[in-house]
N, C-alpha and C positions, 0 to 999 in steps of 0.2 A: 641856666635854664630860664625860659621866659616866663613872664606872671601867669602866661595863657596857658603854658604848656601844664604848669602847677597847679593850674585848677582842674585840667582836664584827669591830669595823675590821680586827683582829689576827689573829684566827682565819678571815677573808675574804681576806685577803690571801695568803698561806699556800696556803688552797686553790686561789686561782686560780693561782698560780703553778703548784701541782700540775698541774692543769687544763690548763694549758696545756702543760706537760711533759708530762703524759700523750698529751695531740695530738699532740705532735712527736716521741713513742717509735711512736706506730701511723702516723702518715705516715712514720716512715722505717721503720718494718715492712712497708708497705707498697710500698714504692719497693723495699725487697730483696727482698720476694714479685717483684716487677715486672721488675725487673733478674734474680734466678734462672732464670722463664720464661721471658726475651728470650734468655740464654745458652742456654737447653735449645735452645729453635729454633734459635739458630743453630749449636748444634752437630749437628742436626739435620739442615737446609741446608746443612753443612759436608761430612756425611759421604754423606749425598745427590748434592751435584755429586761428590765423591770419584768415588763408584760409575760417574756419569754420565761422569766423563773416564776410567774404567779401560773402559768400554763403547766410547767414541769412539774411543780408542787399541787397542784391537780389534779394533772396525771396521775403521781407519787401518791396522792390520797386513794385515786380510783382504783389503784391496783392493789394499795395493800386491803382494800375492801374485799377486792375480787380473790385475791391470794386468799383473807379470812373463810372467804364463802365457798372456795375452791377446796381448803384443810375441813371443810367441816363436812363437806359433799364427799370426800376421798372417805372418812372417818364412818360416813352412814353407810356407803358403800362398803366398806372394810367389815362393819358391823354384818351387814345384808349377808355378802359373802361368805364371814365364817359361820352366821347361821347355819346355810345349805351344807357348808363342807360338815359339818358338825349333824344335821339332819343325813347327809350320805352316809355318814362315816355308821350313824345308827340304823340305818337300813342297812347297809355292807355287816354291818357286825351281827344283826339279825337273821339275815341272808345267811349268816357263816355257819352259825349258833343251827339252824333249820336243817344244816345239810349234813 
């Protein structure tokens, strides 16, 4: 093999090495662009469902209010109701009693 040849083998070597380090500096540049944006969205999606369960648990408040206010309106009506049935029931038996 000539001197020349040997330096060329020499100086080819080297660069491929480079070459191929250089590929494996931009695929893992790549991979941490990649990974960065995965973490944005999911902090994204994080703070999103957040919102989403301070909304449910809102909701979840307003309705066991409305449920509260709903048992207690069923309860005054129940009361209303058997008032009258109780007021018939004494005119009916009055009514019976007359005839």
């Amino acid at each position: 093999m000539s001197v020349r040849a040997v330096e060329e083998v020499s100086q080819q070597v080297p660069a491929d090495d480079f070459h191929a380090l250089e590929g494996k500096v931009y695929r893992t540049i790549e991979l941490y662009k990649a990974a960065r944006e995965a973490r944005a969205a999911a902090e994204r999606d994080a703070h999103r469902l957040r919102e989403q369960i301070e909304q449910r648990e809102e909701e979840i408040d307003s309705l066991k209010k409305e449920i509260i206010s709903l048992r207690r309106e069923r309860e005054e009506v129940r009361g209303r109701v058997e008032k009258m049935l109780r007021e018939i029931d004494s005119i009916s038996e009055e009514t019976a009693a007359a005839v």
